[in-house]
N, C-alpha and C positions, 0 to 999 in steps of 0.2 A: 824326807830324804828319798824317800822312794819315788815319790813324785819327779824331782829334779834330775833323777839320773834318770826316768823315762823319757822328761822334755830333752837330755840329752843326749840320749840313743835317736831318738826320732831325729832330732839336727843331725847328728852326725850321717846319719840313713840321707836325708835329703840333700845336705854338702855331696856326702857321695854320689847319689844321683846327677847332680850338675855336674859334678867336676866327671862322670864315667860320659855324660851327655858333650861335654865338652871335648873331653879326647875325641869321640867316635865321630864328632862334626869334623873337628880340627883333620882324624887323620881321611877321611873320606874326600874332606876339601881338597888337601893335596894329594891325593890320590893319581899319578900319572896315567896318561891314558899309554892304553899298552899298544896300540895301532891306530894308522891312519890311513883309510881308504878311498882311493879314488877310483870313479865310473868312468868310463871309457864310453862314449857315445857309437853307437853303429855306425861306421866307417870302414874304405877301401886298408885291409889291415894285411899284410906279409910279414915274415921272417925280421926283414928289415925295421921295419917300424916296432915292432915287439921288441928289438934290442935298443931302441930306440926312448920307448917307453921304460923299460926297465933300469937305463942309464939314468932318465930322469928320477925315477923314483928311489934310486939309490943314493946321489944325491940330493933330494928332498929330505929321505932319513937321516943322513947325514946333520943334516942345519936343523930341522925340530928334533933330533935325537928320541925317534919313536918308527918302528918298524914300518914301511909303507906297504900296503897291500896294492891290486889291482881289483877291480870289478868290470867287467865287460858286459855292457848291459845289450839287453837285445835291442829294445826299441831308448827312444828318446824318455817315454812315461816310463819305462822302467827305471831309468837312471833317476830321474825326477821325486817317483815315488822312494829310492832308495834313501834318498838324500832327505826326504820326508819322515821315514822312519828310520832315521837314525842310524841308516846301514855305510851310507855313504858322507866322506866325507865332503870331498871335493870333487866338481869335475869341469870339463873345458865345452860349456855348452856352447851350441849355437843363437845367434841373439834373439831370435825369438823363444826359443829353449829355455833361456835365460831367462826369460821376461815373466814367460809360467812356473818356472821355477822360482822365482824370487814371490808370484804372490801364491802359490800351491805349497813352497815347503820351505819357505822365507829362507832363499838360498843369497847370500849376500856377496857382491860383487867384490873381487879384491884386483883383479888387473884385467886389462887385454892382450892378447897379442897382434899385434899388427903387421900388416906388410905393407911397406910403404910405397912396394913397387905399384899394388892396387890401389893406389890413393884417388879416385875420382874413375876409376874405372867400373865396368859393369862387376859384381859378383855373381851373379846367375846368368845360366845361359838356358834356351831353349833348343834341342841337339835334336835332328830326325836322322836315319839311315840316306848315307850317301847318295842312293839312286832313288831317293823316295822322289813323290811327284809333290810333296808338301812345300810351297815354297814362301807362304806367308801364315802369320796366326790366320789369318782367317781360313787358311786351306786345313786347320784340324778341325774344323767340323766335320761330325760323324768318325771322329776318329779315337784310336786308344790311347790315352797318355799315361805316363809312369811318372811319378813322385816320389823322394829320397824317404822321406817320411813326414808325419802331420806337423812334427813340431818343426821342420827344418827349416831355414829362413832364405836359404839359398835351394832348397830342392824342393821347394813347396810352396810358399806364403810369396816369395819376390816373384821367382816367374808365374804364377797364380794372379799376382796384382797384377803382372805387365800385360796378360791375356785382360785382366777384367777391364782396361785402361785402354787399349787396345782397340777393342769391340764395345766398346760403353755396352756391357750389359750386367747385369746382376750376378751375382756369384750362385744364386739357385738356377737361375738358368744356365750357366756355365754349365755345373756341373748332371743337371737331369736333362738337360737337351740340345745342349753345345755339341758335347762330347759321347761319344758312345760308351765311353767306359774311363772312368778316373783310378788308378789302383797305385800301392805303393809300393816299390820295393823293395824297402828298409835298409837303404844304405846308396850314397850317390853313385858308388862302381858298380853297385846290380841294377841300378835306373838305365847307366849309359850304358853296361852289356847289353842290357834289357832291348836296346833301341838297336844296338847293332847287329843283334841277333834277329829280328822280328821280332821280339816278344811284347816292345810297343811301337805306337806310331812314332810317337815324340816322346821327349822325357826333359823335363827340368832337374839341371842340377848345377852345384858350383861349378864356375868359370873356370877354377883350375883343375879341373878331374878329367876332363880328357886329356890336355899335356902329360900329369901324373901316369896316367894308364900307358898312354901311347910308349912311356921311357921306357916303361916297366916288364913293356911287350905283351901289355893284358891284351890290349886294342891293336887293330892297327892304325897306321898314320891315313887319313883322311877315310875313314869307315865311316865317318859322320858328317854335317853337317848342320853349324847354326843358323839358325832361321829368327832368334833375336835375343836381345840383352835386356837384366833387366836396370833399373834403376840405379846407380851408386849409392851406397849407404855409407856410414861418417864412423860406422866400428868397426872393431875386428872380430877374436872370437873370444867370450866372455871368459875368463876363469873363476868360478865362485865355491865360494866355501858354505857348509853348514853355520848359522849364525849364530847359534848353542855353543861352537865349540871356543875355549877358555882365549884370551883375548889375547895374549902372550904369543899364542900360538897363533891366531893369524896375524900377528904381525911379524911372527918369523916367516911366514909362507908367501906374505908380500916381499918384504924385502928379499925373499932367496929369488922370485919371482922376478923380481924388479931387475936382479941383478945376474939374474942365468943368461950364460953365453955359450951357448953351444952350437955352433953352424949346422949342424948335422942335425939335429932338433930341427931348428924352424925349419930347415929344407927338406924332412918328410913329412913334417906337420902343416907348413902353410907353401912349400914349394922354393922358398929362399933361402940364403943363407942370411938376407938382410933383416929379417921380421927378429922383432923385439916385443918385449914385456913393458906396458909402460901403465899408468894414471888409468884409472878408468872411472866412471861417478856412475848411478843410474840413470840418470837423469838424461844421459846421452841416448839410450834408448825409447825417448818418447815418441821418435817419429816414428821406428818401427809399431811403438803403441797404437799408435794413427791408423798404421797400413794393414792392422790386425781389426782395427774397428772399421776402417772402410769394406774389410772381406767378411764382417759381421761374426768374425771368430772370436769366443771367448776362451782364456786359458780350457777350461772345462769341455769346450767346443772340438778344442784341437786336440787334446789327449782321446777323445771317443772317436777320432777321426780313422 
């Protein structure tokens, strides 16, 4: 007797055990997340664009029904690394940005945004001061350039290939005896003040940051001049999510994405009111792949940069 009501204390002990193991799985699984953070990449940022931002992410909370934060990251690797360790959610990388990010903190792609008015056109430009004597790549030799940052694909990597392309020369050479001094930025409006100030010879950066500045009365109208373009590229600017996070939930963030219509958005984000959210795959980013291995940059390469 005494035996059987032991083997049935011990069951009942271990029934209890699953079934307490059971709840604590059950309620942990659906455990809501309590916030959703996006990094903000170092960019030309005002008043305007802050409310800007803010509209959007109140709207975002709105459709996945979870508090949106911001995070303003300094550099490109900071947003990267955030998104790595679990700090960040989402952000609006650039496409090489993107490309380290996707294999450094397996950041996965859910849309872009486009501008269609850019369709086939240059995205980077190479910009010297108006009365500079600089009037071909080859006349920056011995001279100082400025770059947006390492990971930028418009302030770094495209005008960087259009020089190596250019000059048929090597990218170690470019950079120890081309140039007297390569330095960065850390944001495409202090590359182009950088240039209209003296603070560099030349400076690469997107195509659309001087228009941007000049409206805004950063710059004035012709303080600068391009001296070249670089190559067209086939995307816009990536939006990716942490790939951890519950699957429900990016596909609310696609579809809000897919379906945001705010004029006012694209037009201090990409400079239109006509830029949209559309499809985007990885796969579209191979060529930029290409133009990172032609400059013998590895993800790893470009964050120590």
């Amino acid at each position: 007797m005494m035996k059987k009501l032991l083997s049935f204390l011990v069951f009942m002990l271990i029934i209890s055990g699953i079934l307490a193991g059971c709840g604590t799985s059950s309620s942990s699984g659906s455990a809501k997340k309590d916030k959703f953070v996006i990094a903000y990449l170092p960019q030309e940022s005002d008043e305007q664009m802050q409310k800007t931002y803010s509209n959007f992410e109140k709207e975002l909370s709105e459709k996945i029904g979870v508090k949106v934060e911001a995070y303003q990251a300094n550099s490109y690797n900071a947003a990267i690394e955030a998104m790595k360790n679990n700090k960040a959610d989402m952000a609006m990388f650039g496409p090489f940005s993107y490309i380290v990010a996707e294999e450094r903190a397996d950041a996965e792609l859910i849309a872009n945004l486009n501008n269609p008015e850019l369709e086939g056109q240059a995205p980077s430009v190479i910009v010297v001061p108006k009365d500079s004597d600089i009037q071909t790549i080859a006349d920056l030799e011995g001279k100082t350039i400025g770059f947006a940052d390492p990971v930028s694909t418009t302030g770094h990597l495209l005008p960087k290939s259009t020089i190596v392309k250019e000059l048929g020369i090597g990218v170690e050479d470019l950079e120890k005896s081309f140039f007297k001094s390569v330095q960065f930025a850390g944001g495409h409006d202090k590359a182009l003040i950088g240039v209209v100030r003296g603070q560099y010879d030349a400076a690469g950066v997107s195509a659309m940051m001087p228009a941007m500045l000049e409206e805004k009365g950063i710059i004035e109208k012709g303080s600068y001049r391009v001296i070249a373009e670089s190559e067209s590229i086939p995307v816009g600017a990536p939006f990716a999510v942490r790939s951890g996070l519950d699957q429900e939930m990016k596909d609310n963030i696609k579809k809000f994405l897919l379906s945001y219509d705010d004029p006012q958005y694209f037009k201090n984000i990409l400079g239109t009111e006509n830029a949209k959210f559309m499809e985007a795959s990885d796969s579209d980013y191979d060529q930029l792949r290409d133009i990172a291995e032609m400059l013998n940059l590895s993800p790893e390469q470009l964050l120590e940069s």
